[in-house]
N, C-alpha and C positions, 0 to 999 in steps of 0.2 A: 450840760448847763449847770450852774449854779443855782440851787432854790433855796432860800430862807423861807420857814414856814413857824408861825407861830401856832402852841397851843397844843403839841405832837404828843403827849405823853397819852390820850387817849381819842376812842371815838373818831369825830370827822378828820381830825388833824392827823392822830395816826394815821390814819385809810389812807389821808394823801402824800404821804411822806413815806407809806409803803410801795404805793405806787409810780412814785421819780424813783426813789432806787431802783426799782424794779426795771423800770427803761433805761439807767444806766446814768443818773443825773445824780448830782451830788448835790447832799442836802443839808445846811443847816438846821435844827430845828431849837426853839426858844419856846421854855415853857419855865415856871416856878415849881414844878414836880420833878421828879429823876427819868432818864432818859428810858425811852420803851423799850428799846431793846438794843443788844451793840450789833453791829452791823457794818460792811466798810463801806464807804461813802457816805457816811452821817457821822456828823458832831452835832452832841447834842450844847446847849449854853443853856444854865440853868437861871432863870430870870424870870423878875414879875417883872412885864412890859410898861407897868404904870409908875412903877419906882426905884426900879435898879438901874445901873449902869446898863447900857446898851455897848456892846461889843464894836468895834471896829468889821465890818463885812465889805469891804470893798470886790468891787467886781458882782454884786448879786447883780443878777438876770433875770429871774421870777420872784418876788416877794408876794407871798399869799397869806392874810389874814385872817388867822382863825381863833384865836384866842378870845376867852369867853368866859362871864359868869352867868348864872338866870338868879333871881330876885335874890339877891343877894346884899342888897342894900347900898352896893357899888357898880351897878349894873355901866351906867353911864361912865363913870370912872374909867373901868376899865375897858369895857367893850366900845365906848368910843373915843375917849381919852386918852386911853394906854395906844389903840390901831393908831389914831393920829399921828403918836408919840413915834409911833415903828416906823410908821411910814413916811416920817418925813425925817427920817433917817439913814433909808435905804431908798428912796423909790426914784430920787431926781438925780441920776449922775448919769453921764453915758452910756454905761454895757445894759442899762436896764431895758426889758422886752415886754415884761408884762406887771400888772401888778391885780389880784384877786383879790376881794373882802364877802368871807362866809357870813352874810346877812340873815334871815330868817322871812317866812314867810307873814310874821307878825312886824315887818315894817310897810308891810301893805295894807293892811286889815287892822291891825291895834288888839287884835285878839290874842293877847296874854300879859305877864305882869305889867303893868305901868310902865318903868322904869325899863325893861328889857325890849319893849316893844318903843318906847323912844330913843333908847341906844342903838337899834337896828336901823330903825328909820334913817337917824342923824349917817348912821353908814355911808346907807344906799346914798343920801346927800352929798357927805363928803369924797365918797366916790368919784359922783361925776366932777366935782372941784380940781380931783388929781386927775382924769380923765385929760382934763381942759389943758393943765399943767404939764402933762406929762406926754401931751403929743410931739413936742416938739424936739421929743428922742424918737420917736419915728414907736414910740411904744403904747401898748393898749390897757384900758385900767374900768375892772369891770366886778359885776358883785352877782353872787350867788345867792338866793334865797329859798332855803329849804322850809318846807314843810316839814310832819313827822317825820324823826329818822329812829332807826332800830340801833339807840344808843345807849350804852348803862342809865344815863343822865335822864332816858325815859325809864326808867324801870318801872316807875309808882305807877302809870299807866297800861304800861305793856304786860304790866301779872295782873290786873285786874279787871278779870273779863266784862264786868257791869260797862266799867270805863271805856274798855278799850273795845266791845260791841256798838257804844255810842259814839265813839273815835270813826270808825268806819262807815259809820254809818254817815257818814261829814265826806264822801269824796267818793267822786265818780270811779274811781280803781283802790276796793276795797284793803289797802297794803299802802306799806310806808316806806321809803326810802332806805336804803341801807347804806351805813359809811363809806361803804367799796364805790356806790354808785355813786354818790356824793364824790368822790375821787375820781372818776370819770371823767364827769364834768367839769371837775377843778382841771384836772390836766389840759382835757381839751381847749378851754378857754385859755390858757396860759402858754401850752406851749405849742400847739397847734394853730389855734384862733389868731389870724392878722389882720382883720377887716371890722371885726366888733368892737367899740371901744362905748362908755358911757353908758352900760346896760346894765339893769336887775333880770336877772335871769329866775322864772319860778318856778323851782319842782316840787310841785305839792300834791301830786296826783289826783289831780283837779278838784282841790276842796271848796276853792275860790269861785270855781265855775258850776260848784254844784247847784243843781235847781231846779223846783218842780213845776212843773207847766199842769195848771189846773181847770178847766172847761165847764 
């Protein structure tokens, strides 16, 4: 199949754009940084999704949205400006199957920057908008929400044990997510998944459900 994937140059977007090659899927990837690595069955298009030119891609099948900043002053801009901008450029035409948007667990909760946690939210929102839109290709349009992930983008947390002993201490499965497994789940839901459409999916290793029962 054909997957366009924004955001590939690192972290979750790599993980998942390692893993459609790896099954044999051809992958464009779109990021504003240089390509991860050469590889055959990927082209990389080097683009900021909020203000360059978008590429002609006819024929995508998967479009999954991951591209991303955190408080960066452009949060909303980009992470939900720019996904709108992709995705209503690739998601409504016939061959399409699926369409993913890497949300965060801070569109549930509001726990973290302002600005990053209402660009996620507005996501999961517009999500189910293409969800609605987008059924009547017989295709499914759904959103991921991580919790911690073991990504450069954590470093300031994950070297500093004060932090990151109080990080664990937030979630009933004391560990965080890793971009491999974050790519798991993107595959599944994309190129596996035909019955889920209009969902936030949460893997937060239960931070959300942590809680002490006290007598």
């Amino acid at each position: 199949m054909k997957i366009v994937i924004t955001g590939t140059s690192r972290g979750i977007g790599r993980a998942i754009a390692e893993k459609f090659l790896s099954c044999g899927h051809t992958v464009v990837g779109i990021d504003r940084d240089e390509a991860p690595f050469a590889c055959k069955g990927y082209t990389h298009v080097r683009a900021d999704i909020l203000t360059d030119a978008l590429p002609a891609l006819p024929g995508t099948e998967i479009l999954i949205n991951n591209a991303g900043v955190q408080d960066s002053g452009h949060d909303i801009d980009v992470n939900l400006k720019g996904t709108i901008r992709v995705t209503e450029a690739y998601a409504f035409q016939d061959a399409v199957k699926s369409v993913l948007f890497i949300a965060s667990a801070s569109a549930r909760n509001g726990a973290e920057f302002p600005e990053y946690a209402a660009s996620k939210g507005g996501m999961v929102a517009y999500m189910k908008n293409v969800a609605l839109r987008i059924a009547r290709f017989g295709a499914t349009a759904n959103s991921l929400s991580p919790g911690g992930v073991t990504t450069p983008l954590n470093d300031r947390v994950m070297r500093d044990k004060t932090l990151w002993d109080r990080i664990m201490a937030q979630t009933l499965l004391p560990k965080w997510a890793s971009a491999e497994e974050i790519a798991e789940w993107a595959y599944f839901l994309t190129a596996v998944n035909r019955s889920m459409t209009a969902q936030d999916l949460l893997i937060d290793n239960g931070e959300q459900a942590k809680a002490e029962f006290i007598w």
